[in-house]
C-alpha positions in Angstrom: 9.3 -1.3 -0.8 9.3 -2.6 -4.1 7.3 -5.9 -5.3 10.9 -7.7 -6.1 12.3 -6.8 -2.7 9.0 -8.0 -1.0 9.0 -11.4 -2.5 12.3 -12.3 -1.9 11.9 -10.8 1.7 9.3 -13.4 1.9 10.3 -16.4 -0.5 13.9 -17.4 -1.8 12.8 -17.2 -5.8 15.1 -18.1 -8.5 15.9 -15.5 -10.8 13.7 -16.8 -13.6 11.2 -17.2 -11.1 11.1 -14.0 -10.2 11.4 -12.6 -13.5 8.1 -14.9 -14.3 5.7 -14.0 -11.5 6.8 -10.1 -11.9 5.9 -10.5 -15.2 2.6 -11.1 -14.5 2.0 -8.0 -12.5 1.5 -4.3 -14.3 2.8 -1.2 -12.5 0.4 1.6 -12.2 0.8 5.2 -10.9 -3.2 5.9 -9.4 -4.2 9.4 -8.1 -5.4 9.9 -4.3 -8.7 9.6 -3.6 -9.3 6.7 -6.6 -11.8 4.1 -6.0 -10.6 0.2 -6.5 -13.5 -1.5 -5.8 -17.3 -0.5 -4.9 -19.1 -2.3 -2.7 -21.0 -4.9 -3.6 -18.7 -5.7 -6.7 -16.4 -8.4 -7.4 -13.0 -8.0 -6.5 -10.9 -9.1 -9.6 -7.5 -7.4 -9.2 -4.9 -7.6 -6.5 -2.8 -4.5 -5.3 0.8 -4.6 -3.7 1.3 -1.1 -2.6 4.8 0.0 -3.6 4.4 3.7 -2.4 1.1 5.2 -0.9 -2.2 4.7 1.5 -5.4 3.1 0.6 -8.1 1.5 2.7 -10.8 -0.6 2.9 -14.1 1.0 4.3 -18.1 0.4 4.3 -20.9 2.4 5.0 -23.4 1.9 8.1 -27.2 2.1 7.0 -26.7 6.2 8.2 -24.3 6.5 5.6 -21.7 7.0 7.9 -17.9 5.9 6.7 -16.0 3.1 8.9 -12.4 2.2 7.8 -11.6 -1.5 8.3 -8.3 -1.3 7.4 -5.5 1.0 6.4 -2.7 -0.6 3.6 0.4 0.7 3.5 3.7 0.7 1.6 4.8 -2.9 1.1 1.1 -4.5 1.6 -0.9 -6.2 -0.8 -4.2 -4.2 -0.7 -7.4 -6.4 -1.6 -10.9 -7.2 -0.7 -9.6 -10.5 0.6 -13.0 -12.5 0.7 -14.2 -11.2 -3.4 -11.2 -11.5 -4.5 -10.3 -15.0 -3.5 -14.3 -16.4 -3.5 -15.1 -14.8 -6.1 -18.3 -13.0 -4.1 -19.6 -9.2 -3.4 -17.1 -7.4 -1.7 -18.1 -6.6 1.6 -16.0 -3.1 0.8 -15.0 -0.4 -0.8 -11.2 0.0 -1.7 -9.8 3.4 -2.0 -6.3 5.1 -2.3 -5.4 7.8 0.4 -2.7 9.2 -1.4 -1.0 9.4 -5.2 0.2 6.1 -4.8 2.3 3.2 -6.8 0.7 -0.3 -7.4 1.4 -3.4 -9.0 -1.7 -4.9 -10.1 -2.7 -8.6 -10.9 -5.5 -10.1 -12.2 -7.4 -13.6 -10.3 -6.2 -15.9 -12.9 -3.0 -15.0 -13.2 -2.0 -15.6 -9.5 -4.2 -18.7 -9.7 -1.7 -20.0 -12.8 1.2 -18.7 -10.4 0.2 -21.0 -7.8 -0.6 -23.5 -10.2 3.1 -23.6 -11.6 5.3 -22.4 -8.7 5.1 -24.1 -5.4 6.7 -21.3 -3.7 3.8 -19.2 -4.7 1.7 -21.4 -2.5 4.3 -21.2 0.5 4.3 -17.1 -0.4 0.4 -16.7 -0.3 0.2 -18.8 3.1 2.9 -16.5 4.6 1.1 -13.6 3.8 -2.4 -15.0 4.4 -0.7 -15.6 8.1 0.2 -12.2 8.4 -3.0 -11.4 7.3 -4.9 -13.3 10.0 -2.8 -12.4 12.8 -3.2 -8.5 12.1 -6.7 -8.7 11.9 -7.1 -11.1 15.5 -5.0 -8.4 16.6 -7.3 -6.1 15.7 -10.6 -7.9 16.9 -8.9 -8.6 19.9 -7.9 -5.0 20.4 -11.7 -3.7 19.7 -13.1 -6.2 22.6 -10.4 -5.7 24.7 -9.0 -2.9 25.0 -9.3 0.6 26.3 -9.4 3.8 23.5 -5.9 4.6 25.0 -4.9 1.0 24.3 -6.3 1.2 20.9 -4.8 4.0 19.6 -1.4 3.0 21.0 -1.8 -0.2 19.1 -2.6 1.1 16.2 0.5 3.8 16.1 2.8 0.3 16.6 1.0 -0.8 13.8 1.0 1.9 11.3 3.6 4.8 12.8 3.4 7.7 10.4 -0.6 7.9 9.6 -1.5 11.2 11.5 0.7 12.6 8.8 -1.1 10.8 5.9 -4.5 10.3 6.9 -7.6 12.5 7.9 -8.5 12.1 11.6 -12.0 10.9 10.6 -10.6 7.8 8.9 -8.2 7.1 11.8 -11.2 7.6 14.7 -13.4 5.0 12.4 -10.7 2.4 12.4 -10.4 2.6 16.1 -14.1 2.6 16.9 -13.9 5.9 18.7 -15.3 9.0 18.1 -13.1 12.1 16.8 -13.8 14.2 20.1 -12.4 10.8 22.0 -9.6 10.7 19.8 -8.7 14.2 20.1 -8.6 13.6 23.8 -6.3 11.0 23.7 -3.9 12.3 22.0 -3.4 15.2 23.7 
């Protein structure tokens, strides 16, 4: 989905809105396996995925990889917390595949907000979204069996085993490879 499709999907912008706030964003074609953001860095830039994979991940004290998140086509793609307080992310960001972004900075969405109301209404629709999906995912953790889980999470994103290695996918559930493996078959 492209970026003008997704904000009208969202928000009914005039077309001189529209033409504004996409204005403000700068298209980028970024190869697989590119790194956003580092941990411990500040988040600056926002992503809207138009076409590709990325994720957000950190790394246990053994070094040890576990995905947080997985962002698809049509997402916006940040280290929510940096990029918005300004702090450390808590993450690293990285693209899965060759992928199609539209990039903006901090200040310009702040002088988005600042001018066009239905900015405001768009980043409190997508901050909902944003909560919900990841008390669904808490929720799903401490509730819910592996088989649960992984059933959730094919709801959620339905074409990953195609796009993603299985390492990633077993982190993001909490499992183990070997448990995963089981499950599916």
């Amino acid at each position: 989905m492209n970026l003008s499709d997704f904000l009208l999907s969202q928000v009914p912008f005039s077309p001189e809105e529209l033409e504004e706030i996409l204005s403000c964003f700068e298209k980028k074609e970024i190869p697989k396996n590119t790194m956003l953001i580092q941990q411990g860095e500040i988040s600056r830039t926002l992503y809207f995925i138009e076409n590709g994979m990325g994720r957000s991940y950190y790394l246990k004290k053994q070094g040890k990889e576990i995905t947080q998140w997985f962002f698809g086509s049509g997402k916006f793609m940040a280290s929510a917390d940096s990029f918005f307080q300004k702090t450390p992310s808590l993450y690293y960001l990285e693209l899965l595949e060759d992928s199609i972004v539209y990039t903006i900075s901090r200040e310009k969405m702040d002088m988005l907000f600042s001018k066009y109301h239905k900015m405001d209404q768009l980043g409190r629709l997508v901050s909902i979204e944003m909560l919900t999906k990841v008390v669904n995912k808490l929720n799903a953790i401490q509730f819910q069996t592996a088989k649960e889980r992984y059933e959730y999470m094919l709801e959620e994103f339905p074409d990953i085993y195609h796009r993603i290695p299985l390492g990633h996918i077993a982190s993001y559930l909490g499992m183990t490879q070997e448990t995963l493996s089981r499950i599916r078959r």
